[in-house]
C-alpha positions as CSV (number, residue, x, y, z in Angstrom):
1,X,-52.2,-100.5,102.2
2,X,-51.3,-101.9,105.5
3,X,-50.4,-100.1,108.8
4,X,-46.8,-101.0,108.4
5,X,-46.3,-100.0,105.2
6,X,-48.2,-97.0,105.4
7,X,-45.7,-96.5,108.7
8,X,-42.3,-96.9,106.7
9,X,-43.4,-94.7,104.1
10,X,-44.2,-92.0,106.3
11,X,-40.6,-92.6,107.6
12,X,-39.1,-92.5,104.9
13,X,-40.8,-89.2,103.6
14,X,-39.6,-87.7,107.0
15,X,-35.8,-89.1,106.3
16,X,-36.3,-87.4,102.9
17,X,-37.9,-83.8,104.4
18,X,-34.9,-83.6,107.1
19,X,-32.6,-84.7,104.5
20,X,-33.8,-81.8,102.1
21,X,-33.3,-79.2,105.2
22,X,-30.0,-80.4,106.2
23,X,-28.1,-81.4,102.6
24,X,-30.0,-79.8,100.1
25,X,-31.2,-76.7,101.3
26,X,-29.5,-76.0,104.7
27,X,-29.7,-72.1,103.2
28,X,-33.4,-71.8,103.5
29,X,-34.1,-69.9,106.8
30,X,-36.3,-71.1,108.9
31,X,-38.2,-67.6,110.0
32,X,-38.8,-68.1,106.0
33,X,-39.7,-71.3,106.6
34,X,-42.4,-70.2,109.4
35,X,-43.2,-67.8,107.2
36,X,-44.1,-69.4,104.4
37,X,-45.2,-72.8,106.0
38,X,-46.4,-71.8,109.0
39,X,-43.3,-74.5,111.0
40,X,-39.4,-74.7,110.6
41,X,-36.6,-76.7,111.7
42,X,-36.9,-76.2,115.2
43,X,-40.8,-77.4,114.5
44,X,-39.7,-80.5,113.3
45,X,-37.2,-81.1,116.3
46,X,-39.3,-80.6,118.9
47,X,-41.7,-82.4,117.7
48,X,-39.3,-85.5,116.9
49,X,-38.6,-84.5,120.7
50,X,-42.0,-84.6,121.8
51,X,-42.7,-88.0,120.1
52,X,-39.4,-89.5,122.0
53,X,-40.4,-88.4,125.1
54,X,-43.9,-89.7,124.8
55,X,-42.5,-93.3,123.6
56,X,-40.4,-93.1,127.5
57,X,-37.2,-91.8,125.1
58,X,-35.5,-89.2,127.3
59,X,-34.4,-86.9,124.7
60,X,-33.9,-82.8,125.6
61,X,-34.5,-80.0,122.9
62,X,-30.6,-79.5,122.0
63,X,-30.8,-82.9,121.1
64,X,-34.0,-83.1,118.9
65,X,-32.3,-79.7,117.4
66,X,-29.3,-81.8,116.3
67,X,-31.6,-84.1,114.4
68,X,-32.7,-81.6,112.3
69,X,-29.6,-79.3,111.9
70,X,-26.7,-82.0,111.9
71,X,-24.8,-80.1,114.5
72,X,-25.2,-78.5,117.4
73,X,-28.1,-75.5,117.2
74,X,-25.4,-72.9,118.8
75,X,-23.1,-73.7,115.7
76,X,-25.6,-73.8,113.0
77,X,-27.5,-70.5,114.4
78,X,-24.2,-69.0,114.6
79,X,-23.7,-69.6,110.4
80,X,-27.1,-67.6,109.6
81,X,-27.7,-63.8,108.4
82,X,-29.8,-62.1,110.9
83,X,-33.5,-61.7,109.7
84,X,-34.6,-58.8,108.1
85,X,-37.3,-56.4,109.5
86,X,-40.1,-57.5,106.8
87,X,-38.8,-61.8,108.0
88,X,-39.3,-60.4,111.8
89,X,-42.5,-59.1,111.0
90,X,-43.7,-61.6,109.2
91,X,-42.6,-64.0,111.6
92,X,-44.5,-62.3,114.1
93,X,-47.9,-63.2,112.6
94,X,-46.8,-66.5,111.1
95,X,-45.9,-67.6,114.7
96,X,-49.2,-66.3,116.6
97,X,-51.1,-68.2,114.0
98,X,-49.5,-71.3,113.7
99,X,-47.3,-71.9,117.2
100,X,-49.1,-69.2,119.4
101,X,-53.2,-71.0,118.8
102,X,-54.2,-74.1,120.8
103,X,-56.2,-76.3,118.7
């Protein structure tokens, strides 16, 4: 397979993931999603971000967040049930393992 290719269909697996977040299951928290995956939504965004801003993009976090949540963070944070004290807990470790480490 040749770069290119290989470069669209990454894209388009990435169009498909944020699409599956936003439209299909928007109802799938993301300390859940930490939890389980060890990255979420806000992940995703800043990475998207990150990526922009290397390329000479000027793009700010609120901005990457709308990427991923289809509106502005406030409004879609503002929609969610609060985290239970197990998702809190969890999301404690989940985060010092995968966000917290340097590798």
């Amino acid at each position: 397979m040749d770069d290119q290719t290989r470069i669209e269909l990454e894209a388009a697996a990435f169009r498909r993931l944020r699409q599956h977040l936003m439209q299909d299951r928007p109802d799938v928290a993301n300390i859940d999603l930490m939890n389980l995956a060890g990255f979420c939504r806000n992940c995703l965004s800043r990475w998207y971000q990150e990526a922009a801003n290397e390329r000479g993009i000027e793009m700010d976090k609120e901005e990457g967040r709308e990427i991923f949540y289809g509106m502005p963070y406030a409004e879609w944070r503002a929609a969610q049930e609060a985290a239970s004290d197990d998702q809190k807990a969890a999301f404690e470790k989940a985060f010092a393992e995968n966000v917290g480490r340097k590798d």
